[in-house]
C-alpha positions in Angstrom: 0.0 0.0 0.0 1.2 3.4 -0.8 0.9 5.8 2.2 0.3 9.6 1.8 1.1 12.2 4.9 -2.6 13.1 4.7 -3.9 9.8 5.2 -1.3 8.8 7.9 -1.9 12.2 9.7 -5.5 11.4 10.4 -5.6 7.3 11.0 -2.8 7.5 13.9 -2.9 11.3 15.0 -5.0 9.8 18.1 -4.4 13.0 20.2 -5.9 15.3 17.0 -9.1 12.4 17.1 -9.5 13.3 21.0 -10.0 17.2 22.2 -10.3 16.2 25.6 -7.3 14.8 25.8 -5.2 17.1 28.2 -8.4 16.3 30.7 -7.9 12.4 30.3 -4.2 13.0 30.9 -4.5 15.0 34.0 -7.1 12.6 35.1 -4.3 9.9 35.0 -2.1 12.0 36.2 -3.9 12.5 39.4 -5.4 9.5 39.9 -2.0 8.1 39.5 -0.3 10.2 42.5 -2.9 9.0 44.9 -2.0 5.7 44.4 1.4 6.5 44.3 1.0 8.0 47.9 -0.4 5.0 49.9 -0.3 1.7 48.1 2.5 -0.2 48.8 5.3 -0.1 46.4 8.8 -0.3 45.7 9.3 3.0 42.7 11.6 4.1 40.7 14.2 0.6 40.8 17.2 0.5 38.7 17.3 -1.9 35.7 20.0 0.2 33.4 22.1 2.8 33.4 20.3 5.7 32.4 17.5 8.0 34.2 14.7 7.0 32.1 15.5 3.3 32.8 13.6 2.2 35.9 10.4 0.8 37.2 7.9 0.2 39.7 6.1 -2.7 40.9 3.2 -3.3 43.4 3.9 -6.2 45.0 1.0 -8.8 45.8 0.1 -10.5 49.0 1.8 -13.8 48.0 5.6 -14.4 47.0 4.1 -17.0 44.3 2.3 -14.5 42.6 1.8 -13.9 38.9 3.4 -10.9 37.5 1.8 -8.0 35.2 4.1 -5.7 33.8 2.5 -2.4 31.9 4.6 -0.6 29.5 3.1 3.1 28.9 2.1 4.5 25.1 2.6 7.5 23.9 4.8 7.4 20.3 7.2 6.2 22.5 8.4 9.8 22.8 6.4 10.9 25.8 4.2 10.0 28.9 5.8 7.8 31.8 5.4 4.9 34.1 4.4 7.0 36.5 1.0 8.2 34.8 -0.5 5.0 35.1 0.1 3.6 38.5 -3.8 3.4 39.1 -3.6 0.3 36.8 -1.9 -1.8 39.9 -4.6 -2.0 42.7 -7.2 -4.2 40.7 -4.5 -6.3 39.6 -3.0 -6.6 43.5 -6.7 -6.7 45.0 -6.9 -9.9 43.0 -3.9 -12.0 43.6 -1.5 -10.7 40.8 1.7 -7.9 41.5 2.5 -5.3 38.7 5.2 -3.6 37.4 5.3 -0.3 35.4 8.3 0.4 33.3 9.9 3.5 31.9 12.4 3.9 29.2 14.2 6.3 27.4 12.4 8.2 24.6 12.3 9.5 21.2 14.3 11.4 19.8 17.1 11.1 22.1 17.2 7.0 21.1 16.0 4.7 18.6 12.8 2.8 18.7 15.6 -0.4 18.4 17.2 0.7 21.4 13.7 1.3 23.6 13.1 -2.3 22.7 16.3 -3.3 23.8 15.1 -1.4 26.7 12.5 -3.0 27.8 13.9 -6.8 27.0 16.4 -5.7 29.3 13.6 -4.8 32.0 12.0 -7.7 32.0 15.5 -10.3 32.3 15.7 -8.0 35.6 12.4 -8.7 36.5 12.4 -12.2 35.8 16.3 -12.3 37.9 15.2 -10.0 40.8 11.9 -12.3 40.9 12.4 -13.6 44.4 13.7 -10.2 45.7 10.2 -8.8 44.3 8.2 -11.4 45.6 6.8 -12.9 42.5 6.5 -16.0 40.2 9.1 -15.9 37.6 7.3 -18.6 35.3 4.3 -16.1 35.2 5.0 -13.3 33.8 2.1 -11.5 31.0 3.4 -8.3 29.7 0.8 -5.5 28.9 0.9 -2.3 27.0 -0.8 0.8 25.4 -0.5 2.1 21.9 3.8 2.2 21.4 3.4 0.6 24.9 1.2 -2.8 23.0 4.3 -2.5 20.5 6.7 -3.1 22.8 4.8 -5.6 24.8 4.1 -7.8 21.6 8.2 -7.3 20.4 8.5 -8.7 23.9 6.9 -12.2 22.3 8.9 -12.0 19.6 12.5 -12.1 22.1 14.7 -15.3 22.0 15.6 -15.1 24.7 17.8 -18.3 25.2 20.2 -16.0 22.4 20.2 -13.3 24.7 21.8 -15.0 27.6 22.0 -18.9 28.0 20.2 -19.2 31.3 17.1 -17.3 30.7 14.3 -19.6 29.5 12.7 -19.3 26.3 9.1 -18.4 27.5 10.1 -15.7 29.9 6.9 -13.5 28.8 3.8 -16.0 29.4 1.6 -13.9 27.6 0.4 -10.4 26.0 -2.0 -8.1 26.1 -1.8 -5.4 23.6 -4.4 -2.6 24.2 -4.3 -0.5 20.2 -0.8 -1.8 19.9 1.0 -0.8 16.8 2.1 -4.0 15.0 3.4 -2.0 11.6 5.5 0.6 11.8 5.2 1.6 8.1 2.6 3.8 8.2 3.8 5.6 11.1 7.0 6.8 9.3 5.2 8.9 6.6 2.9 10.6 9.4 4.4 14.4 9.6 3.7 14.9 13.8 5.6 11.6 14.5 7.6 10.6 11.4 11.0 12.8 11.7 11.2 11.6 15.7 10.7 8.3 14.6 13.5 8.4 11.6 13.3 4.9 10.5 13.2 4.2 6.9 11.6 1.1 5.1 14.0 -1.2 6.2 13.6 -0.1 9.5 10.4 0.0 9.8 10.1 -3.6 8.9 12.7 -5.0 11.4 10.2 -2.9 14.3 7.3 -4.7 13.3 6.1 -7.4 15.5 3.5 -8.3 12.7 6.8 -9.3 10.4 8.0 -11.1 13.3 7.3 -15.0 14.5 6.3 -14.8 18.1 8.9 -17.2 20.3 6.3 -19.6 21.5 3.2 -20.2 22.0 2.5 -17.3 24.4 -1.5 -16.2 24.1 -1.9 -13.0 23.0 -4.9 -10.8 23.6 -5.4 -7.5 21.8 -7.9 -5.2 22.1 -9.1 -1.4 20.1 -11.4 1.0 21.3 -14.8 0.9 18.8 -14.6 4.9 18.5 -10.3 4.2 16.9 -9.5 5.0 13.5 -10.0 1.8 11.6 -6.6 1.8 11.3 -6.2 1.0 14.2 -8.6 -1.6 14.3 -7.0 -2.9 11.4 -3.6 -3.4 13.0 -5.2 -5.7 15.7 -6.8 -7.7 12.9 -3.2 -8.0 11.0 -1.3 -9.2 14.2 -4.4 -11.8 14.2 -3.8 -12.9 10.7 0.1 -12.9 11.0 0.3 -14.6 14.5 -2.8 -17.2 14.5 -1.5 -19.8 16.9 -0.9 -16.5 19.7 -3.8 -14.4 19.3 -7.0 -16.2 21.2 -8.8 -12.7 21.3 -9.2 -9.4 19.9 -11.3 -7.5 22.1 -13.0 -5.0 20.1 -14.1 -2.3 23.3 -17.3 -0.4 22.3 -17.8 3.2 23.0 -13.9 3.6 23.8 -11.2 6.0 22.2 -7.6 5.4 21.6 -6.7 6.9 25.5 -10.4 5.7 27.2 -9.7 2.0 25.6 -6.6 1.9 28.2 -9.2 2.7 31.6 -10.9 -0.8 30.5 -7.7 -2.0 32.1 -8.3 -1.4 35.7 -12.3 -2.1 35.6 -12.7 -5.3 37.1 -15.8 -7.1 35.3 -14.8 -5.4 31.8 -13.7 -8.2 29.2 -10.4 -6.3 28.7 -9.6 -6.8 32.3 -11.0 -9.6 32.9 -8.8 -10.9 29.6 -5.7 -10.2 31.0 -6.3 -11.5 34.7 -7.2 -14.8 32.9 -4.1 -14.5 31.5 -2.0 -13.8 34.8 -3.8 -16.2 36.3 -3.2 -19.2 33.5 0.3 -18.4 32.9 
């Protein structure tokens, strides 16, 4: 398909699609700092050498726990961790701890690099696991938007080629909430393309859709009914390119590209309910 700037510009501009958005943001925001301010959590732990490279996690009640880690959206060039902290409680109130994860952003590294990131994140997860107080052999990585990009290049990691000792299903399962799956598009958009600078090739060797996922690690995706069908249509290609993963593609009535996310922490919606199935089957 041959991509115009126009075209791109409106499909993936989610912030343009959304006037409200500075209110949902400071609604995170806020929501996020009260929890932040009493549950219990150990914030901000090293896993690399830079600022940008930490994380939190909420610990559960039990050192047997599954583990959910959320990796934030936002064009991987803004937002952090720290925004969405109000996704733990649900998750703890029910048996499961959570970690958020930062990374550096664009432009000041390479999308390549921030998935090098986040590889590296979870190796220190799954080594610190008995530190943290949760069950290594469970671990279902999450993620928004750039975040759902990064958590399905997660399923894509051999890890075994990384370092010997780590096992080759590290990541248990996905959940990719309007995950980006093909990059290609995203490079001829004019509000994100120069940040991203990746060409064709590049592009391609981003895309988890071009990729064959490690194992047999289930997969849930989900896209907010009010998206650009776009973005619907990128869930629909990771179904069609990764059949054995993907048992369901949650399609979120009534939800935009930011309100999708909320479904998250709202026990009894499918999304939710999707991805504690998935902690708790890992």
């Amino acid at each position: 398909m041959r991509y115009t700037a126009e075209f791109c510009d409106r499909e993936y501009n989610a912030r343009a699609m959304i006037p409200d958005h500075p209110a949902i943001f400071a609604r995170w925001a806020r929501v996020a700092q009260d929890v932040r301010a009493h549950a219990h959590a150990r914030l901000d732990l090293a896993y690399g050498s830079s600022p940008k490279q930490s994380l939190d996690v909420f610990p559960a009640a039990h050192a047997d726990a599954p583990l959910f880690v959320f990796v934030h959206g936002g064009y991987w060039r803004s937002l952090d961790k720290s925004d969405f902290s109000w996704i733990a409680p649900p998750f703890v109130e029910r048996g499961v701890a959570v970690a958020m994860l930062n990374y550096d952003l664009l432009p000041a590294v390479s999308v390549h690099t921030i998935v090098l990131q986040v590889l590296r994140a979870l190796e220190w997860l799954w080594r610190e696991s008995e530190t943290l107080g949760f069950d290594p052999s469970r671990i279902v990585v999450g993620g928004h938007s750039a975040g759902g990009h990064l958590a399905a290049m997660s399923a894509c990691a051999l890890w075994p080629q990384w370092d010997p000792d780590l096992p080759a299903d590290l990541v248990a399962g996905v959940v990719s909430v309007s995950g980006l799956y093909d990059l290609e598009p995203l490079r001829h958009t004019t509000f994100l393309g120069p940040d991203l600078a990746l060409d064709e090739a590049g592009a391609f060797r981003a895309s988890p859709a071009w990729m064959t996922p490690a194992t047999g690690a289930p997969v849930v995706t989900a896209a907010g009914g009010l998206e650009s069908e776009s973005f619907k249509a990128q869930s629909a290609l990771l179904a069609q390119r990764w059949p054995r993963n993907v048992v369901a593609d949650l399609p979120m009535p009534g939800r935009n590209h930011l309100t999708v996310v909320d479904a998250l922490a709202e026990p009894g919606n499918p999304l939710f309910e999707a991805a504690l199935g998935l902690c708790r089957g890992a």
